[in-house]
C-alpha positions, 0 to 999 in steps of 0.5 A: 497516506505515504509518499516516497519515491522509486526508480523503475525495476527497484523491487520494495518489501513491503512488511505486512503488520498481522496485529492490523488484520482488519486494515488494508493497504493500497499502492497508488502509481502516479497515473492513480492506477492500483498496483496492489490492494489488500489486507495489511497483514499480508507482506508484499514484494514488488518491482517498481514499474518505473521511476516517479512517485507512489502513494501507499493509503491505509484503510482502517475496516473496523465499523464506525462507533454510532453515535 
């Protein structure tokens, strides 16, 4: 997980990595409510709905080796 900080109506990009298509990328307001979620190859602008903090997880879908 990333943290960073934003003011409000700051537009951030958001660029995509096609060579992880099958991780996906989630962004978090500081209330926990997602303002997007899909898969990383995919870039992404988007305006900051107010000033605060933000989290941006990645999610790894590749199955789990069986041990």
């Amino acid at each position: 997980m990333f943290r960073f900080n934003a003011a409000a109506n700051q537009t951030i990009f958001f660029d995509g990595a096609p060579e992880y298509a099958n991780a996906n990328w989630r962004l978090l307001d500081l209330n926990g409510q997602t303002l997007f979620s899909e898969f990383i190859s995919t870039n992404r602008i988007l305006e900051m709905p107010y000033s605060g903090e933000y989290v941006l997880a990645l999610q790894n879908n590749l199955p789990s080796a069986e041990a």
